[in-house]
C-alpha positions in Angstrom: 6.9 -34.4 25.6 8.8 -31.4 25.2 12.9 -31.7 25.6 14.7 -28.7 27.7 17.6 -26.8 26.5 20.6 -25.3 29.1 19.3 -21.9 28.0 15.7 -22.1 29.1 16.1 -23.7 32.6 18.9 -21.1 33.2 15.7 -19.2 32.6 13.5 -21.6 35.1 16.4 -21.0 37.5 16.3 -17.5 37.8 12.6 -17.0 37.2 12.9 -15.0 34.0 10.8 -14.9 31.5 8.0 -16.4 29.6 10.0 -19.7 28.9 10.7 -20.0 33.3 7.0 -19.4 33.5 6.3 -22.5 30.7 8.8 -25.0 32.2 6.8 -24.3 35.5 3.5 -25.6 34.0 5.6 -28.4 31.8 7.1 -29.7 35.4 4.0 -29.6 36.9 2.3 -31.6 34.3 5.5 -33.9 34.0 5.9 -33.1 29.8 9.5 -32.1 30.4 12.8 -34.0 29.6 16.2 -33.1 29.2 19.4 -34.3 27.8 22.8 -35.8 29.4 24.7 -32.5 27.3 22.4 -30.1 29.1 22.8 -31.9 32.5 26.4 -31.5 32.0 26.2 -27.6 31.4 24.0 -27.2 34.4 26.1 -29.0 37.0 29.1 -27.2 35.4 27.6 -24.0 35.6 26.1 -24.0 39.2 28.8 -21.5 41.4 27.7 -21.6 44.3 26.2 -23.8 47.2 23.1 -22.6 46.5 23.0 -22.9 42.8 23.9 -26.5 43.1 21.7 -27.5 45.1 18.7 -25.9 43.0 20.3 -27.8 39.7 20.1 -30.9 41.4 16.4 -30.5 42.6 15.5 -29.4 39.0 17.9 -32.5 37.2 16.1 -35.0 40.0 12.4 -34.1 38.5 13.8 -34.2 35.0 14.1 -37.5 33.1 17.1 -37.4 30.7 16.6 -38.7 27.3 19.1 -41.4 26.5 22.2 -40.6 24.1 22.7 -42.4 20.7 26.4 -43.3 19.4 27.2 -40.7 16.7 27.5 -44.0 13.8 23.6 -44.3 14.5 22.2 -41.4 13.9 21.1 -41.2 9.7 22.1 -37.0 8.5 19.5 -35.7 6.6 19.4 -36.6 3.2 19.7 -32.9 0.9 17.2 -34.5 -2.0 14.1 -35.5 0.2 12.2 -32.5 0.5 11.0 -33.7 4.0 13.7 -33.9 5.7 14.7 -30.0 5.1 18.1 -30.7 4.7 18.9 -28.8 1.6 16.9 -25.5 2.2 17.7 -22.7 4.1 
C-alpha cells in the first residue's frame, strides 16, 4: 500500500509528471490510500466547478487511512538506533 500526499495528486490532477503517471498505475491496481489532512487540502484547494468535481472522483476511489489521537502516537525514542530519531 502506498499513502498519497496533497502534492503528488495535485500532480495526478493536472497530469504532470512522473509521480501523475505512478498514481495512475497505483489507482488502477487499487495500492493507493490517502489521509483525512490531505482530503482536506484537496477539497480546499479545488476553485473551480470543474476542479471539484475531479477531487471528488479522485477522493471517491481513494480509501483514507484512519486518524490516531495525538496522546497515541509513541515519538521516536533519540537512543534506539532504529528508530532514526537522533540522526540527521
Amino acid at each position: 500500500m502506498m499513502v498519497a500526499d496533497t502534492d503528488v495528486l495535485i500532480d495526478y490532477l493536472q497530469g504532470k509528471g512522473p509521480a501523475a503517471e505512478r498514481i495512475a498505475l497505483e489507482l488502477e491496481h487499487t495500492q493507493l490510500c490517502t489521509t483525512a489532512v490531505t482530503r482536506f487540502e484537496l477539497r480546499a484547494g479545488a476553485r473551480s466547478a470543474r476542479q471539484q468535481k475531479l477531487v471528488v472522483q479522485l477522493l471517491e476511489a481513494l480509501p483514507c487511512l484512519p486518524s490516531t489521537p495525538l496522546g497515541q502516537i509513541e515519538p521516536p525514542r533519540c537512543d534506539d538506533p532504529s528508530s532514526n530519531g537522533g540522526s540527521r
